[in-house]
C-alpha positions as CSV (number, residue, x, y, z in Angstrom):
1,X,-7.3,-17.9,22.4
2,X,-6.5,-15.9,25.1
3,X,-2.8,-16.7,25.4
4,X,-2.7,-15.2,21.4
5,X,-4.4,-12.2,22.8
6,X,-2.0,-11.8,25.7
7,X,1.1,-12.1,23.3
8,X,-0.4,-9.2,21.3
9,X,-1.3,-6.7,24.1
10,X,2.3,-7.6,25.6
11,X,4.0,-4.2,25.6
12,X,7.1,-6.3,23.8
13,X,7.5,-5.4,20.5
14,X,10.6,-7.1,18.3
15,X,13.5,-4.8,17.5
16,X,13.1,-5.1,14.1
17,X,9.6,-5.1,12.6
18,X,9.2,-5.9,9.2
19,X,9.7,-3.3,6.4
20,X,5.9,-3.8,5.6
21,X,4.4,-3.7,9.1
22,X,6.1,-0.5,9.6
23,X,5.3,1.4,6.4
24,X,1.8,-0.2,5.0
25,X,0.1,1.6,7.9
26,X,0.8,5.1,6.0
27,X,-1.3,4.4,2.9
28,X,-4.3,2.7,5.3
29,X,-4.2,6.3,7.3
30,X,-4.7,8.3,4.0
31,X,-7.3,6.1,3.0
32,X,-9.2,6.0,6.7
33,X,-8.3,10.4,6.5
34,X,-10.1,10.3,2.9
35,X,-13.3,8.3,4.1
36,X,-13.5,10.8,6.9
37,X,-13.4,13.6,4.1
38,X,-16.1,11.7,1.8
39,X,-18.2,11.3,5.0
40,X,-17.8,14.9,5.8
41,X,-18.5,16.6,2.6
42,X,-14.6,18.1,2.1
43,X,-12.6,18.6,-0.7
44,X,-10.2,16.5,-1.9
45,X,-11.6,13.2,-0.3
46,X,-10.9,11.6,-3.7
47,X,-7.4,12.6,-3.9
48,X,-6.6,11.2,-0.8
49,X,-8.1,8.0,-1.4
50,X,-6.1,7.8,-4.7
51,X,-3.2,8.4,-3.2
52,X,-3.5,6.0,-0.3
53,X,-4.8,3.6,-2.9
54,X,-1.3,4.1,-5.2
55,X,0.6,4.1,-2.2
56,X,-0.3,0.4,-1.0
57,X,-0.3,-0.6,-4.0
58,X,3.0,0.6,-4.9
59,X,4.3,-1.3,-1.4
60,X,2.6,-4.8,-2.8
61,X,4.1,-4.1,-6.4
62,X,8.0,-3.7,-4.5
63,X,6.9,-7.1,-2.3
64,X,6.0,-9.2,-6.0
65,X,9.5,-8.0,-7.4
66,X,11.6,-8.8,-4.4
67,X,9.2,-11.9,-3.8
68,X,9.2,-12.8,-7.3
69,X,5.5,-14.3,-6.8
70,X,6.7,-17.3,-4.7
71,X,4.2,-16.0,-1.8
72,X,1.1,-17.1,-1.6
73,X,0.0,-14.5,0.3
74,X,1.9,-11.9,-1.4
75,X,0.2,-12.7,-4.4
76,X,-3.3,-12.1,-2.6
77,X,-2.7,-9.2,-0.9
78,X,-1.1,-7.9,-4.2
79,X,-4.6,-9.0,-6.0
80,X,-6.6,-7.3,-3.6
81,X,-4.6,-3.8,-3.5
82,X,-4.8,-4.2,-7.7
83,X,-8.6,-4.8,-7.5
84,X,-9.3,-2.1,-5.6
85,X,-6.9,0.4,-7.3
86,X,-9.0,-0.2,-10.6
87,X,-12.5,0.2,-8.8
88,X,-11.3,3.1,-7.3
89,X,-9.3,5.1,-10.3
90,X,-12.0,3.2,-12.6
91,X,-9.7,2.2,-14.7
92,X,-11.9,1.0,-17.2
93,X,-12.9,4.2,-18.0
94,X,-9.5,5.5,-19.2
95,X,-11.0,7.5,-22.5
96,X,-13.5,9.6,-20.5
97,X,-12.7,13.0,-18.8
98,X,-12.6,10.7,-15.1
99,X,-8.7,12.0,-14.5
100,X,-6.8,14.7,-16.4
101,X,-3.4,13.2,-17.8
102,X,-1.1,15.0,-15.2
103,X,-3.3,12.7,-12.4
104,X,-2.6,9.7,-13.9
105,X,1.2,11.0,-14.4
106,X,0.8,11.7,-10.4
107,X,-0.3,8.6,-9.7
108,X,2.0,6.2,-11.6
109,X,4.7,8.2,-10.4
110,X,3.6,7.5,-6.4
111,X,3.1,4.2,-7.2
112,X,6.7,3.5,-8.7
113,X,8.4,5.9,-5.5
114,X,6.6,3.3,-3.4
115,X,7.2,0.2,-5.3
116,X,11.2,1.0,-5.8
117,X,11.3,2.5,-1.9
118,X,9.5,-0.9,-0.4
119,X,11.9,-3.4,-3.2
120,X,15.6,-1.4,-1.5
121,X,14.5,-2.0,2.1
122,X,13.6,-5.6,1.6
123,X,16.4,-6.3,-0.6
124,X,18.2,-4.5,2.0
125,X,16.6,-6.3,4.8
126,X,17.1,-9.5,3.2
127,X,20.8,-9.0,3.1
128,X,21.5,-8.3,6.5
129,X,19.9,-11.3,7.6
130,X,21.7,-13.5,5.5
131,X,24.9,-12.2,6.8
């Protein structure tokens, strides 16, 4: 055990990190900011969390298409973002006055930027080591 702790406080980091250990840690910020303004009583705590919430999402969605499902744990981390994405945007609820029309045009259109950003790195990631 301690030897896997001592390889992760070694200040040695890899040259290249991976496209989704450098960029998932954006949407888990805006999601940690948007608890802090729930917990504090400030506006737009829910817009934050919907945006960090479209945002991962949108990374897992680019994963699946350059993945094509053949990870395992793509597919769960894919299920778990998707799970909380409709408990959070209650998308159940899609007839009632939840979110106006231009939200859910907002958020659709974050998810896609993020899904088509995260699919041309790792396609593009995924070509260079090949070569």
């Amino acid at each position: 055990m301690n030897e896997i702790l001592d390889e992760d406080l070694t200040p040695k980091r890899p040259d290249k990190r991976s496209i989704y250990g450098r960029y998932s840690n954006i949407p888990a910020a805006i999601v940690i900011l948007s608890a802090l303004f729930k917990i504090m009583h400030w506006p737009y705590g829910d817009e934050l969390l919907i945006l960090g919430i479209s945002a991962h999402l949108g990374i897992e969605l680019g994963y699946l298409f350059v993945l094509k499902g053949k990870s395992k744990l793509n597919l769960r981390r894919f299920g778990i973002a998707l799970f909380f994405f409709i408990m959070i945007t209650r998308l159940w609820r899609i007839g009632t006055d939840f979110l106006h029309p231009y939200d859910w045009t907002l958020i659709f259109s974050i998810l896609l930027v993020c899904a088509g950003v995260t699919y041309y790195f790792v396609l593009k990631q995924l070509k260079e080591r090949k070569l």
